[in-house]
C-alpha positions as CSV (number, residue, x, y, z in Angstrom):
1,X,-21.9,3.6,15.1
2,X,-18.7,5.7,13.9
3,X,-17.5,4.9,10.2
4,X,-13.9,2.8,10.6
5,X,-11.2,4.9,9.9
6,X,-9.3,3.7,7.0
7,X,-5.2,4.5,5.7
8,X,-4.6,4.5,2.1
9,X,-0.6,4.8,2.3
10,X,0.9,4.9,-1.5
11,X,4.2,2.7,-0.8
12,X,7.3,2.8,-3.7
13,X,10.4,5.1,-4.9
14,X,10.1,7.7,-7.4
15,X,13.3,7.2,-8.8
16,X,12.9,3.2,-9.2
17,X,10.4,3.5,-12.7
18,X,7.8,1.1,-11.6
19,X,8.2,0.8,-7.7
20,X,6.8,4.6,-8.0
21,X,2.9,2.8,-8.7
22,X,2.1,3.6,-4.8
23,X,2.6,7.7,-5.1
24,X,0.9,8.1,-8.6
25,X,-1.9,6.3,-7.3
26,X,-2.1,8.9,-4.6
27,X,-1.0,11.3,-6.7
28,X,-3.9,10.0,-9.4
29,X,-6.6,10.5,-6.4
30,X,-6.5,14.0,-6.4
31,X,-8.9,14.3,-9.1
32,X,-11.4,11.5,-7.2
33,X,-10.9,11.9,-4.2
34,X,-11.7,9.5,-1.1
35,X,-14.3,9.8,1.8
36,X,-13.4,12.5,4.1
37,X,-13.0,9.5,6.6
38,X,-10.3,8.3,4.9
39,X,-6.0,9.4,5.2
40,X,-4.4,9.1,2.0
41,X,-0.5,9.5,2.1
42,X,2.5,9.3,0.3
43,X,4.6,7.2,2.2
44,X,7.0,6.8,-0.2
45,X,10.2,5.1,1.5
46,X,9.3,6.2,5.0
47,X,8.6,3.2,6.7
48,X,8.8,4.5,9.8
49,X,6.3,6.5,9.2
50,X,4.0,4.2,8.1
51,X,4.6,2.3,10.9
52,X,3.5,4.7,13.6
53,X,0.5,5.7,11.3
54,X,-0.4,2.1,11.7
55,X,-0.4,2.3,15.4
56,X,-2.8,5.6,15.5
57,X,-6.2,3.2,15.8
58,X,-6.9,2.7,12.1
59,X,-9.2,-0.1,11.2
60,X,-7.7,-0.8,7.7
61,X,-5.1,-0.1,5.6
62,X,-4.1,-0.7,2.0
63,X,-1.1,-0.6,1.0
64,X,-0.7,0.7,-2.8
65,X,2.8,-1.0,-4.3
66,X,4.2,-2.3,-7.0
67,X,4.7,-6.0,-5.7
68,X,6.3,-8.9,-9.1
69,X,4.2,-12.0,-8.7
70,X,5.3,-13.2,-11.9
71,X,1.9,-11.8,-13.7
72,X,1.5,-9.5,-17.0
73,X,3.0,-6.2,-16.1
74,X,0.5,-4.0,-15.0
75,X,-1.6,-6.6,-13.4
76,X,-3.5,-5.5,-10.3
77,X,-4.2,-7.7,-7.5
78,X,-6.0,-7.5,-4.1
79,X,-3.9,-9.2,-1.7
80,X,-4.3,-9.7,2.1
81,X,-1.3,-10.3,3.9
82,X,-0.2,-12.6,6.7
83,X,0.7,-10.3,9.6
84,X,3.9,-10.6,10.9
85,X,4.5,-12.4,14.3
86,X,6.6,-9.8,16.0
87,X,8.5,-12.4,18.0
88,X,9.5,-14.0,14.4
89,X,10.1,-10.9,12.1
90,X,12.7,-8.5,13.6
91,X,11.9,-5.1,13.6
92,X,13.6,-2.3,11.3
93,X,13.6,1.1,11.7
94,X,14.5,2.0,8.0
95,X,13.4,1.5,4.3
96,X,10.5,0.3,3.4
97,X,9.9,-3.6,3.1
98,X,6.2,-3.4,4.4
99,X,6.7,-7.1,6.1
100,X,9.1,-5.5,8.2
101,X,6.9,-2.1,8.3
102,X,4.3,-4.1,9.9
103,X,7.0,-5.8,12.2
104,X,7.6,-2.3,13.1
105,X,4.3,-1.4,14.0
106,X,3.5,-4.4,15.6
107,X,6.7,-4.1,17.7
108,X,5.6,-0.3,18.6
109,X,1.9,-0.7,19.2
110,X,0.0,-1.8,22.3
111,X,-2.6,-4.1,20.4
112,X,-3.9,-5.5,17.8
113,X,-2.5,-4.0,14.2
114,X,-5.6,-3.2,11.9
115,X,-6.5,-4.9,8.8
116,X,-3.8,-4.6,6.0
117,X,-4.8,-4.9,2.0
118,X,-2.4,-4.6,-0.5
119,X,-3.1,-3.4,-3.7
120,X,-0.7,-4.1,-5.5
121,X,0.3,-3.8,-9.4
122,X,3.2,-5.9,-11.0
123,X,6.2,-4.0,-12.5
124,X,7.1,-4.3,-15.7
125,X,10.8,-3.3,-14.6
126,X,11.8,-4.6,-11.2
127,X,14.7,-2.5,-10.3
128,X,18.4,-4.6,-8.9
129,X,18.2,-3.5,-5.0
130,X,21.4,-4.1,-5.1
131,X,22.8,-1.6,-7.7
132,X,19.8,0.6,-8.8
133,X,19.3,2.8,-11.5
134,X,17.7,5.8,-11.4
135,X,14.7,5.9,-13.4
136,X,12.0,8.3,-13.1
137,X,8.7,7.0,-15.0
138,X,6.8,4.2,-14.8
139,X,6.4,1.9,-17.7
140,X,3.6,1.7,-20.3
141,X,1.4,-1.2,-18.3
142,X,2.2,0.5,-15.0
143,X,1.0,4.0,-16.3
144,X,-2.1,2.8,-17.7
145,X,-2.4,0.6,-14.8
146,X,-2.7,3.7,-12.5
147,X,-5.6,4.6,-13.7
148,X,-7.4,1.5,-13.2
149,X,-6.0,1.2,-9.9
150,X,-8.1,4.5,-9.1
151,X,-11.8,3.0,-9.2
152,X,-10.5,-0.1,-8.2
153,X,-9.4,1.8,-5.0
154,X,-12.9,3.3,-4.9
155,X,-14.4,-0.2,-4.2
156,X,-12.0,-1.8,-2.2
157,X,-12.5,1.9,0.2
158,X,-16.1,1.3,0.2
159,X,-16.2,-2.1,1.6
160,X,-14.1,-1.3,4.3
161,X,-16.1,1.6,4.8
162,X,-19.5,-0.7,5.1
163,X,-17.1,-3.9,7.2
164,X,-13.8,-3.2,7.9
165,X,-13.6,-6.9,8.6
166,X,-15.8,-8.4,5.3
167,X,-14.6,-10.2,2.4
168,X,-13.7,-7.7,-0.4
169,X,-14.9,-8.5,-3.9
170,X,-12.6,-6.3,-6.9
171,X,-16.0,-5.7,-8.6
């Protein structure tokens, strides 16, 4: 049996502070890198892109984001997300809100979309969507948090590796 094939797609905006966690994690990867089996990208704020990646027969994703959950900044968390119903969630063609990202692929593929993780480190800065600021930099806990995020990536890549479809542990 073929290894599953596994995205890791750093999500965020390099000139929001903190919502650039995704691409330093990537970035942070060059120096341990994955399994060969394994894309790693830089999405950055091309959902559309991530959305047709999605659609290319991966088994799992995760999704590396800065995501507030009202936790200590620089908190990481494994999440597993509800997948969108498509007939509920309305597909967009721009930014990068990954609900409606995996609207978007949903919408675009012809089955099942694969797995989706999320890991996912709160901000110490959330930026106004409204009227942002740039800021390039993330903040002390999200810098440091980058780091940990790196191992931590490691395991979570591993598992999939072994069971695309087990329980993950953050161990």
């Amino acid at each position: 049996m073929t290894a599953p094939r596994l995205l890791v797609a750093g999500i965020g905006n390099i000139f929001l502070g903190d919502d650039a966690f995704g691409p330093e994690v990537i970035k942070a990867l060059a120096g341990r890198p994955l399994p060969a089996e394994v894309r790693v990208r830089d999405f950055g704020i091309r959902g559309m892109d991530l959305a047709y990646r999605l659609t290319d027969g991966c088994d799992a994703a995760v999704f590396v984001d800065a995501a507030p959950r009202g936790l200590a900044p620089g908190t990481l968390s494994l999440i597993e997300p509800e997948l969108p119903d498509p007939a509920r969630h309305a597909p967009e063609a721009h930014g990068m809100d990954p609900v409606k990202v995996l609207a978007l692929a949903a919408h675009l593929g012809q089955g099942p979309l694969p797995r989706v993780v999320v890991l996912a480190c709160e901000p110490q800065v959330v930026p106004d969507v409204d009227d942002p600021d740039v800021t390039v930099g993330l903040s002390a806990p999200v810098r440091d948090a980058v780091e940990r995020a790196v191992p931590l990536l490691h395991t979570v890549v591993g598992q999939l590796l072994a069971d695309a479809g087990a329980a993950l542990a953050a161990g």
